[in-house]
C-alpha positions as CSV (number, residue, x, y, z in Angstrom):
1,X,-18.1,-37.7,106.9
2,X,-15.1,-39.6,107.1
3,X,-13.8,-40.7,110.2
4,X,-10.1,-42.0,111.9
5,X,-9.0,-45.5,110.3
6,X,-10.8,-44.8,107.2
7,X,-8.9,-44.9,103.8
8,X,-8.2,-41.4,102.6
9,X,-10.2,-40.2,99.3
10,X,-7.7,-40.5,96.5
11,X,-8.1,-36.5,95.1
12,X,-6.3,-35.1,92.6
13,X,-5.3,-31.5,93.3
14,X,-4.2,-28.3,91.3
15,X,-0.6,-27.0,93.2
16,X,-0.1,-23.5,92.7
17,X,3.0,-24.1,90.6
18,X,0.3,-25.4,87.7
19,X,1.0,-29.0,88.3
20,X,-1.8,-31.6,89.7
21,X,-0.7,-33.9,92.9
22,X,-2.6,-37.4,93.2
23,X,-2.9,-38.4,97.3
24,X,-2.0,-41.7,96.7
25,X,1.4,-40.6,95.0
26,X,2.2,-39.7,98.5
27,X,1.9,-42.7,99.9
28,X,5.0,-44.6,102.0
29,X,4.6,-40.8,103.5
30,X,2.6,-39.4,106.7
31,X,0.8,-36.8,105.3
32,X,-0.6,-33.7,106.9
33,X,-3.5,-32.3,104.4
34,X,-4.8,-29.5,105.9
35,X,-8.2,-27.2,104.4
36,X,-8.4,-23.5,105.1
37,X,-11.7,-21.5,104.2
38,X,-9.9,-18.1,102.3
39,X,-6.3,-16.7,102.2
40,X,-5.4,-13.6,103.6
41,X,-8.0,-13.8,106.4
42,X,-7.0,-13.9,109.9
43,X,-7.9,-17.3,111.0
44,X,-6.0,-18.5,108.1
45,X,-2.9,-16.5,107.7
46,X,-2.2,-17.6,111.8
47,X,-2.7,-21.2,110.3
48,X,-0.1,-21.0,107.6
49,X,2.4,-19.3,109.4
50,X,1.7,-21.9,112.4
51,X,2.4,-24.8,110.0
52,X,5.5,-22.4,108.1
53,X,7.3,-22.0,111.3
54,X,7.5,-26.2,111.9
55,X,7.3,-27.0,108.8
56,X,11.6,-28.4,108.9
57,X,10.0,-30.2,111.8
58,X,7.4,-32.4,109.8
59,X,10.2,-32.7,107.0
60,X,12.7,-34.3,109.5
61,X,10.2,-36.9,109.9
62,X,9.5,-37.4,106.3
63,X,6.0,-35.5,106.2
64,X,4.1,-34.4,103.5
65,X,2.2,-30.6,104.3
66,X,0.2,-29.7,101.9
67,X,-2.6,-26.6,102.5
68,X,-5.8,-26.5,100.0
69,X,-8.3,-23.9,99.1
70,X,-11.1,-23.5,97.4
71,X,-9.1,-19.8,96.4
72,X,-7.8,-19.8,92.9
73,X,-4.3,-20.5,91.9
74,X,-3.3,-16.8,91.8
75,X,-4.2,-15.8,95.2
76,X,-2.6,-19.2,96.8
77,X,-0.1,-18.1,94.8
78,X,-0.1,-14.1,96.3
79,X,-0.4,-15.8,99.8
80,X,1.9,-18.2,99.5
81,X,4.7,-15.6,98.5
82,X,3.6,-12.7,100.8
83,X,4.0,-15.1,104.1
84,X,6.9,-17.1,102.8
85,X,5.2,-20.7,102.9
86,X,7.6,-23.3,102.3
87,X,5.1,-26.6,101.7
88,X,2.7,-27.0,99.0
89,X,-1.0,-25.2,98.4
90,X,-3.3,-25.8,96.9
91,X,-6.6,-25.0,94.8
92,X,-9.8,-26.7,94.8
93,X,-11.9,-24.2,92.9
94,X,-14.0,-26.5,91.9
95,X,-14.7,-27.8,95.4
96,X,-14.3,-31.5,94.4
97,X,-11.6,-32.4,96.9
98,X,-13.3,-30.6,99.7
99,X,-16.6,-32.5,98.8
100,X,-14.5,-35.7,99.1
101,X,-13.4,-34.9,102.6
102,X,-16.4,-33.8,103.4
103,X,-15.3,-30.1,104.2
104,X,-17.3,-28.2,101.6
105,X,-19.2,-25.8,103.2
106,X,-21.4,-23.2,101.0
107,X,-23.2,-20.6,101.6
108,X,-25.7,-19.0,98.7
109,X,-23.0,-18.6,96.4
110,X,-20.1,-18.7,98.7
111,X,-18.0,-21.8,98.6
112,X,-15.7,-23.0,100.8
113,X,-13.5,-25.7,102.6
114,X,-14.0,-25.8,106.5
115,X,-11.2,-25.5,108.9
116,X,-10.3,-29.4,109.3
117,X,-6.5,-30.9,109.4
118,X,-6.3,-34.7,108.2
119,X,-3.3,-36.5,109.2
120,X,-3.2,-39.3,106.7
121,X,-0.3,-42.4,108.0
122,X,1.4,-43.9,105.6
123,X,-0.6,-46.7,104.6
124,X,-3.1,-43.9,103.4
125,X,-5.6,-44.0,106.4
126,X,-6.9,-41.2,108.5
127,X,-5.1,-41.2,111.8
128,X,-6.0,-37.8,113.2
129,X,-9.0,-35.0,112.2
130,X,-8.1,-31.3,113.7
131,X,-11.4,-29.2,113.4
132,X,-11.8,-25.9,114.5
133,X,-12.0,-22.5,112.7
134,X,-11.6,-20.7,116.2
135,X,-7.9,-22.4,117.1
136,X,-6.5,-22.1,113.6
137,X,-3.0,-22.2,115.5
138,X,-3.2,-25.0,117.2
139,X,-3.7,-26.9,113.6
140,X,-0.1,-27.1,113.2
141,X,1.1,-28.4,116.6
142,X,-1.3,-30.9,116.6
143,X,-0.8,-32.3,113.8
144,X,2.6,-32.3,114.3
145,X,2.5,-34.5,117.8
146,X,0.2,-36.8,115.5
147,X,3.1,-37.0,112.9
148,X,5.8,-37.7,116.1
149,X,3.1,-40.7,116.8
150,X,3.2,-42.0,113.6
151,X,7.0,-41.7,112.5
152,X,7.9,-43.1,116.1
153,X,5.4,-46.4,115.5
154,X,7.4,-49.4,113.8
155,X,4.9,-51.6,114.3
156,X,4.0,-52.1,110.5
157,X,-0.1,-52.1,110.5
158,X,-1.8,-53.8,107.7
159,X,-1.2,-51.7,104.1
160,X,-4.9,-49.8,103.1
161,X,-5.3,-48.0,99.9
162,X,-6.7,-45.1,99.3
163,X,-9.9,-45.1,97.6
């Protein structure tokens, strides 16, 4: 399980557009990686639209959203266009980045990534874990104060790499 102040895992994930995004290609950014167990469910759909509706927020301060399934790229796709989500998703069919964060849950045959928000600095280390699967909502404000924290702090912490 990873924990705050540790490296993030350097994963390589599948956007819905067809391309593939490396983590560390984000770095000199704060990003806000964020997993969600299925689109379309409840829990989920408040989640994205949270995150949608301050998502010009996170981009004034230079942040990175980025949602990821273990849904395949069609129905991030479906999702993505019936709610109007402006950052990037994400599939993980396979469930290797979700193993890397430590977020793959399965069940019999069932897999899936657990409710949990990373809020990676820009040095690529963890600085805040959101978990919940009951206060979806609250994901996106969170994560956004975290991102405040971070964009506000000058004070230049020792570079990390993600690993």
């Amino acid at each position: 399980m990873l924990n705050v102040g540790d490296p993030a895992p350097d994963i390589e994930i599948q956007l819905i557009d067809g391309s593939a995004l490396r983590l560390s290609q984000l770095r000199g950014k704060i990003v806000v990686l964020y997993f969600y167990p299925k689109a379309f469910t409840p829990g989920c759909t408040r989640e994205a639209i949270g995150f949608n509706g301050i998502y010009q927020e996170f981009k004034k301060l230079g942040a990175e959203v980025i949602g990821v399934s273990t849904d395949p790229p069609d129905r991030n796709r479906r999702f993505a266009e019936k709610y109007g989500v402006r950052f990037r998703l994400a599939s993980d069919v396979e469930g290797e980045a979700c193993k890397s964060f430590g977020v793959l849950k399965v069940l019999g045959p069932i897999r899936f990534a657990d409710r949990v928000t990373f809020v990676i600095d820009k040095e690529g280390r963890i600085a805040k874990i959101i978990r919940g699967l009951m206060n979806a909502e609250k994901h996106a404000v969170e994560a956004l104060e975290e991102v405040k924290k971070l964009a506000q702090d000058s004070s230049g912490s020792e570079t990390a790499s993600y690993r």
